[in-house]
N, C-alpha and C positions, 0 to 999 in steps of 0.2 A: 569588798574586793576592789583591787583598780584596774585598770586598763594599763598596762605597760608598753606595748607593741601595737602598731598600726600599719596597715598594708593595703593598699589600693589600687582598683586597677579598672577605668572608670572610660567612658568617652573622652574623657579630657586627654587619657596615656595611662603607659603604664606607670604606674609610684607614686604615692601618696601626694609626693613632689607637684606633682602633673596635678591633681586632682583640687590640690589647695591654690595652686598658681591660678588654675580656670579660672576659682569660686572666685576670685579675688578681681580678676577681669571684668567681672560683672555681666561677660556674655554667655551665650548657653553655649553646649558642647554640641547642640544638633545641627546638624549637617543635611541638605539633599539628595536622598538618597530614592534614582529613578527605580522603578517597580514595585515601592509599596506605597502607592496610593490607589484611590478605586480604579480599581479594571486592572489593577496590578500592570497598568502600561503606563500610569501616569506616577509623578516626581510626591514625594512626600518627604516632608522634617522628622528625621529621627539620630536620638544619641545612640549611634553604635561604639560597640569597642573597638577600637583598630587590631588589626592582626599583628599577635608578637609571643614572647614566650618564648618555654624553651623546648623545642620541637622532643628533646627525648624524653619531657614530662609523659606528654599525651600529642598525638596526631590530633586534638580536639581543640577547636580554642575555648570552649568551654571549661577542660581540662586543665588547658595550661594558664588559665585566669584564673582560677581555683588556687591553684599549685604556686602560681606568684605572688600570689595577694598573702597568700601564708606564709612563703617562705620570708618576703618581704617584714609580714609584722612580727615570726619569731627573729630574725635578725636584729629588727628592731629593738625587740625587749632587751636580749641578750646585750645589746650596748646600752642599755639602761638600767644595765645590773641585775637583771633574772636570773634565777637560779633555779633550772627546773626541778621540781618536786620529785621524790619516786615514781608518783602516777598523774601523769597526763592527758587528760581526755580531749576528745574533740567532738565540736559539735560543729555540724554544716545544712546550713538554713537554705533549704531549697523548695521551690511550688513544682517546675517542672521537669528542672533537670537537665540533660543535652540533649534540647528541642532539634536542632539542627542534622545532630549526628543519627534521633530516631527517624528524623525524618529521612535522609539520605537511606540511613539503613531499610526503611519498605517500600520507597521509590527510586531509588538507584540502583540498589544492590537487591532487590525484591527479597529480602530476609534473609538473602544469603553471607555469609563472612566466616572468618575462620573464627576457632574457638578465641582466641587473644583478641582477634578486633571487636569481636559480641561482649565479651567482659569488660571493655571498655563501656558502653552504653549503661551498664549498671552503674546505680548512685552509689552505691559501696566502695566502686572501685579508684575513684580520686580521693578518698578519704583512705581507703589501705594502703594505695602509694605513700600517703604524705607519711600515715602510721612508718612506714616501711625506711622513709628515709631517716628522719629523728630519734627512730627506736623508741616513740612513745607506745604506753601499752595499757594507759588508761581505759577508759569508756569511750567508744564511737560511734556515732549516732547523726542520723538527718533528720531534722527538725523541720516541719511543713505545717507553715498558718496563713497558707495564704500571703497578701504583702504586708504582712505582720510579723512574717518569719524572722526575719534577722532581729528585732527586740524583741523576742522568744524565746529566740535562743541565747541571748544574753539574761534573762531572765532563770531561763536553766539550767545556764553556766553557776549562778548563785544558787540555784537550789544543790548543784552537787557539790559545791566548796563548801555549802555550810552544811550539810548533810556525810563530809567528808570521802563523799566516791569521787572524786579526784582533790588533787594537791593544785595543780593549775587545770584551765582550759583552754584550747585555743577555740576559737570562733568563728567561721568563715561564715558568711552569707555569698550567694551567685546567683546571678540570673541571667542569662544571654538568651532570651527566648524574644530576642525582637527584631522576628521573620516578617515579612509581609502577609501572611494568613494570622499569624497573632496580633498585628495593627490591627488588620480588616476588622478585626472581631470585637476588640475594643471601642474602635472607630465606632460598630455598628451598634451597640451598648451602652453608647451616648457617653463615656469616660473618658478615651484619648481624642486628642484632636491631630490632624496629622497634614493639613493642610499650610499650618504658617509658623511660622518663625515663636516658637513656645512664650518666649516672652510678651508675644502678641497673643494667645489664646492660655495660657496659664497664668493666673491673677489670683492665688488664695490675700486672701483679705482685701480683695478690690473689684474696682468693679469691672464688669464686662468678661470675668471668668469665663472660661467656656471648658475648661476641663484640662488633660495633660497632655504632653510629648512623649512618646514611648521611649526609655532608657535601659540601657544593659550597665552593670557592675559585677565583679568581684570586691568585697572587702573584708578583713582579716582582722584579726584582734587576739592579746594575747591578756589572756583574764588571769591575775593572782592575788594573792597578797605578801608577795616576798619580790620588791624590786626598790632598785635605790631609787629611781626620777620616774614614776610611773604618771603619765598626761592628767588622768582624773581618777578620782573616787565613782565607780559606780553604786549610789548607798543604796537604791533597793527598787524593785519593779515588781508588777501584777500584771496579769493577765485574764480576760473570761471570754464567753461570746454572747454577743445580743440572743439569741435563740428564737430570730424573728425571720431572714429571708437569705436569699443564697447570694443577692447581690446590694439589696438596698440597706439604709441602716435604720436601726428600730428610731423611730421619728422624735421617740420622748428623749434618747440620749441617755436613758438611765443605767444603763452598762457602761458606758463611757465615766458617764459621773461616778459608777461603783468602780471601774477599775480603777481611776483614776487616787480614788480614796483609797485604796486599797494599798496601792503602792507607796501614797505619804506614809500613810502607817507604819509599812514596813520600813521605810526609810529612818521614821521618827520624825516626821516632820508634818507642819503645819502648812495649808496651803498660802497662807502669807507670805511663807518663806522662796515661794520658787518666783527667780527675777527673769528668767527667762523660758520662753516656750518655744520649744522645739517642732514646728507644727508638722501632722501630716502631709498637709498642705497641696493635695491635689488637684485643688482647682474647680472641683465639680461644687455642685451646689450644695448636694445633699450634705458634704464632708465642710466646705463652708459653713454651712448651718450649723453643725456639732462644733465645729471649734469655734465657732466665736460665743455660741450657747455656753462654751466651758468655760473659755477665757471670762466671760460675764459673770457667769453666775458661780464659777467657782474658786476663781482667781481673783473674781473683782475687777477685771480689767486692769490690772496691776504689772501683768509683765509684759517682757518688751517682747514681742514677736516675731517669727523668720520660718520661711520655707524656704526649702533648696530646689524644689522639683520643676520651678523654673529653667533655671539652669542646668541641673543634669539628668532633666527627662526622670519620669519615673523608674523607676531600678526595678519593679514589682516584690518579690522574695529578698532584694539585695536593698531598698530604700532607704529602710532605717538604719543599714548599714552605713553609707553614703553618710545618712545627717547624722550620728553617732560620731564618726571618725571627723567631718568637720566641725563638731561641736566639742569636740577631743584636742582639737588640734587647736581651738581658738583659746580655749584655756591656757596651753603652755604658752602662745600666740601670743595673748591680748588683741585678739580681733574675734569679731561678730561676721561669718562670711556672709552676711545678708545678701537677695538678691535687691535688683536695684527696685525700685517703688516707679509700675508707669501709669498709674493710674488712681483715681479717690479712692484712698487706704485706710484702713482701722487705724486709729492716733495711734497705736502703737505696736504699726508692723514697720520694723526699723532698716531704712531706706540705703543699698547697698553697706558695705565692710563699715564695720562698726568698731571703735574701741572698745572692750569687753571690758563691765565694771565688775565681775566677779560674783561671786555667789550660786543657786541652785539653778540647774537647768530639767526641765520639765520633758521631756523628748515621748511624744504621743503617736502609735501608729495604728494605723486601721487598714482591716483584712476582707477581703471579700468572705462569705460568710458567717458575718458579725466575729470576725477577729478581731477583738482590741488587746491594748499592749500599749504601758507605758514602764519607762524605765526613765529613775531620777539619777544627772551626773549632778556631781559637787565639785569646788577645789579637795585636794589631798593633804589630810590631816600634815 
């Protein structure tokens, strides 16, 4: 299948536009934002989404980030020749949801609302709007792995194309779940860091890592195989879970190293063949350890490597959305949006925007709960 349509909607702005100009900047999108650091009275780094949209999507900006980031990549496709199928399904990769709006709803409104503003808070109901606007009438579904989600549901976007329960799919992943009580918690979990400037405490492949920046996204994708200039081939992905702890990763990596086989396979490929990797890239140690264990021992230390989560903060359920569409975009591109290299790096995590020489790209996510997921892009035949 390929990727035909892209839509994003990121701390950087709204539109895919906004999200590639950031990566290219080389700064992060995270901003100071007073009340969510400890005691929730003091200043913390976090990439928010700015407020925007289009107010009669949804009263939610959750909603209406969902609703743009779709509307944006079926636009998209549609000008790059798509032709939508009879049956159009959607899938929308989500962990928690509108954190925001349940929260208002049982501390502002103590459970009270009309029956229309309640059926907003349900995850069905951004997904039946968009259904409702396009007159798509495929299969609809939310997909939830943890921050694995969004290369999951691209994952079983291909399981229903080749299984023929849909003709196309669209794909959203969301996550705007980054309130000052979901920092705190992170924070206190030893994963996000939320005291300095991301670039200074997120380091995947270097040293003095200390972990991530907390990040909100919507991004959008339109999955077929009937479009005239479609960005990239996506040739094939797996998925499994370690079946070891709710937060840590099984220490041997041997789930990683199977899913990771799993997906060449299915692609038809050898791992010699992937020049680039897409890394998780969160910064912590434990996820340090598994990616350069893979890059080594399964790679051979062969491909050039890049994490985004420097610069636009972890997405959680939306991340590998985020690095999917900038790994999408650098292909039609010819650029690598690397983040910049500030410190002793793995010889081959390649140091801000980079000329792209082409060939496979290896894109790896990992999920709390031993969620792994990796999905291979290629150029298009």
């Amino acid at each position: 299948m390929t990727l035909a349509g892209i839509g994003a909607v990121t701390a950087y702005g709204w539109g895919r536009e906004a999200l590639w100009q950031g990566l290219l900047s080389g700064k992060s999108a995270a901003s100071v934002q007073h009340g969510y650091g400890p005691g929730r009275d003091e200043d913390a780094w976090v990439s928010l989404v700015p407020d925007g949209g289009d107010p009669v999507v949804s009263t939610s900006r959750y909603g209406r980030a969902m609703h743009e980031s779709a509307r944006e990549a079926i636009t998209d496709a549609l000008a790059r020749g798509w032709q939508p199928g009879r049956t159009v399904g959607v899938l929308h990769a989500i962990v928690l949801g509108d954190v925001v709006n349940w929260r208002d709803f049982y501390l502002v409104d103590g459970g009270h609302r009309s029956s229309r503003d309640y059926m907003r808070l349900l995850p069905s109901t951004p997904v039946s709007v968009l259904m409702q606007e396009y007159g798509f009438h495929g299969p609809a579904m939310n997909v939830s792995a943890a921050c694995s989600s969004a290369n999951v549901a691209l994952v079983t976007a291909q399981l229903w194309l080749d299984a023929g329960i849909a003709d196309d799919v669209v794909c959203i992943a969301t996550d705007m779940s980054a309130t000052p009580d979901m920092v705190e918690h992170f924070v206190q979990l030893g994963a996000a860091v939320s005291d300095t400037e991301p670039l200074d405490a997120c380091r995947p492949f270097q040293a003095g890592s200390r972990g991530f920046g907390f990040g909100e996204a919507s991004v959008a994708f339109v999955l077929t195989r009937s479009a005239d200039r479609p960005y990239v081939a996506v040739l094939g992905g797996a998925m499994n879970n370690d079946a070891y702890h709710v937060v840590s990763v099984d220490p041997t990596h041997a789930q990683i190293f199977e899913c990771t086989a799993r997906a060449l396979d299915k692609a038809g490929l050898a791992a010699e063949d992937v020049r680039y990797f897409n890394a998780h890239g969160t910064g912590t140690r434990q996820c340090d350890m598994a990616e350069r264990d893979l890059m080594k021992n399964m790679f051979g230390d062969q491909p050039h490597v890049y994490a985004l989560k420097p610069l636009t903060g972890h997405c959680q359920g939306a991340a590998a959305g985020v690095e999917v569409a900038a790994a999408a975009l650098g292909y039609e591109r010819g650029i690598v949006p690397a983040t910049p290299i500030v410190a002793s790096a793995h010889p081959r995590l390649l140091d801000g925007p980079t000329p792209f020489e082409g060939g496979i790209t290896a894109k790896l996510s990992l999920g709390m709960g031993g969620n792994n997921s990796v999905v291979l892009l290629g150029p298009v035949d």
